[in-house]
N, C-alpha and C positions, 0 to 999 in steps of 0.2 A: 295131156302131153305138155301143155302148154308150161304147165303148175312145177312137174319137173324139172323144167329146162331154169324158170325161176329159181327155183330152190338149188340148183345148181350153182346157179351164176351168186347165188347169197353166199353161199358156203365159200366161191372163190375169192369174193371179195372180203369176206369176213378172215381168211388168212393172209389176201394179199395187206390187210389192215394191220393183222396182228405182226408178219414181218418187216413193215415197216416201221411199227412202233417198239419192237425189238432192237433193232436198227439203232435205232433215233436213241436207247438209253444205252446201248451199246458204246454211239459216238461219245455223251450225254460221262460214260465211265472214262472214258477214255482223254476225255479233258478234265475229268480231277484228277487225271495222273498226273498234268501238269501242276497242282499246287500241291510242293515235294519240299521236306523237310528232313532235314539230318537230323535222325536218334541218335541222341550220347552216349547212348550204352548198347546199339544195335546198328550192325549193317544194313540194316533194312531200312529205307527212308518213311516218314512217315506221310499218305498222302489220304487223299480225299475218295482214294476208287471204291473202298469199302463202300462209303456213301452211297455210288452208282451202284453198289451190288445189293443192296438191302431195296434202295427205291426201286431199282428193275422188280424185283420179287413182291413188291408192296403191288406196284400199280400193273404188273402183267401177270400176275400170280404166277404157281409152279410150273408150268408147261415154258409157257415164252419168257418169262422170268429168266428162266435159264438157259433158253434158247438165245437169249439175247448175252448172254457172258463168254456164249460158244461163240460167238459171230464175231464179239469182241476178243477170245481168243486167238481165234484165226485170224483177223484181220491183222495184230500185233504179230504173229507165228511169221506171217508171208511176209511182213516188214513195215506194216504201216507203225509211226511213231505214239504209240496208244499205250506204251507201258509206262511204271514211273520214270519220271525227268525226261519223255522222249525216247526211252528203250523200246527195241523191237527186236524182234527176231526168234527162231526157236531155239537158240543156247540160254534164252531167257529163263527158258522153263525148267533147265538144269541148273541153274547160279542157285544161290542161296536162298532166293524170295520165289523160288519156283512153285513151291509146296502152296505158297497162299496163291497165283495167279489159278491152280489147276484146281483151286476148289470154289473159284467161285460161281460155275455154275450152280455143281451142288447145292452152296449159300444161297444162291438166289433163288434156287427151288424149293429149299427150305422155307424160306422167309414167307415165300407166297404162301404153302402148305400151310401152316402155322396160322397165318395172318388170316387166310380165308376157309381155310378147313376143309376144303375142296381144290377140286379144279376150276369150278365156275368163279369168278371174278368181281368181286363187289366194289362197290368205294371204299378206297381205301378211309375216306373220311369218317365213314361210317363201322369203320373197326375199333374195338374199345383200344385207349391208351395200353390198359394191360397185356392185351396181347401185340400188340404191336411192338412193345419191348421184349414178350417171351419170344417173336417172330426173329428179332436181329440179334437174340441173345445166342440164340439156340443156332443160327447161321455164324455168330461169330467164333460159338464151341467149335463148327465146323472145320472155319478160316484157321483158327489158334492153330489147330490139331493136323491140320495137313503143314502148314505153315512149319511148325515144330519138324515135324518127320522130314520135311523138305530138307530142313536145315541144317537135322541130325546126320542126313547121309551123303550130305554134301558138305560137310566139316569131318567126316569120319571114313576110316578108309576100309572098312569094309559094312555091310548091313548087318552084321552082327554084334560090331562095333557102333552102330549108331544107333540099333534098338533095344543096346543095355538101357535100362531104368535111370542109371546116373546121368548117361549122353541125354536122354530124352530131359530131363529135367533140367540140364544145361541150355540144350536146347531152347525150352520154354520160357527157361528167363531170360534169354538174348530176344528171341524172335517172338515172345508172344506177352509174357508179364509187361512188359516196356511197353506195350501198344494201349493197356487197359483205359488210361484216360481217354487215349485219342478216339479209343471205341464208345467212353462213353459218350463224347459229345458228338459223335456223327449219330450214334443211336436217336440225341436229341434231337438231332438236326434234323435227321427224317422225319420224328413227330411231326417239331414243326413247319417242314415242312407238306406234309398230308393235312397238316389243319389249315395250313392257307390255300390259295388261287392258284399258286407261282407251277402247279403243275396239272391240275386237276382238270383242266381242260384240254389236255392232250389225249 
């Protein structure tokens, strides 16, 4: 009886662990809203959340990974200032950057899938470089692609007007072509950042 009561109390505290650390990359996303940059050729700012959305999925894999970008949705929905520049609120999710906030759960359950091939959770240190690019490649297809449609039907006045083939490729070049640099160095950035300290001990 004893042995069950243990293994209980493991299991609670092995979730109370993993929602805190959900949490913690949630907030973690929610401060590279703040470093926010005006695209020249997109309404959409360029910032650093992406970032937060690949490391959630690197270091909590797919289950909390994800669970952590819902907590960081909600928390911006009900008003906390976690989206870019400071935004909050849920007309967030209808503006024009709606599309990529609502996918990055997804993304980040992606990343983990990919990165770790499971639901069990390894160091992220110990995943080859190769896939750790196919992991934020295949989360940023995600990001693009909702991002696009977000865009498309909130620049077009009805859904059959923004899922023409033209809208949609209009789309893509305002809201998702224009980002590609910036995805490629946050993609670096998580490398290195999984090959250093600066996180691997949370």
């Amino acid at each position: 009886m004893q042995t069950e009561t243990d293994g209980v109390e493991l299991v609670g505290d092995q979730t109370v662990e993993n929602i805190a650390r959900a949490a913690v990359f949630a907030a973690l996303t929610g401060a590279m809203a703040y470093v926010s940059f005006q695209n020249p050729v997109s309404p959409a700012p360029v910032t650093l959340q992406v970032l937060g959305v690949f490391l959630a999925g690197l270091y909590l894999g797919p289950v909390w990974g994800g669970a952590s970008m819902v907590l960081y949705l909600i928390a911006g929905g009900v008003g906390a200032p976690v989206f870019a520049g400071g935004g909050s609120g849920l007309g967030t999710f209808v503006a024009p950057t709606g599309g990529y906030l609502l996918s990055y759960p997804f993304a980040a359950a992606l990343t983990g899938l990919v990165a770790h091939g499971t639901t069990e959770l390894a160091d992220p240190r110990d995943v080859g470089v190769a896939k750790l690019v196919a992991a934020m490649v295949a989360a940023t297809v995600v990001i693009y692609a909702a991002g696009t449609v977000g865009f498309a039907i909130v620049q077009r006045p009805s859904l059959a007007a923004a899922f023409a083939p033209s809208a949609l490729v209009d789309a893509f070049l305002v809201a998702g072509a224009a980002f590609i640099p910036a995805e490629a160095f946050k993609i670096a950035a998580a490398i290195g950042i999984t090959r250093s300290d600066q996180l691997n001990a949370a």
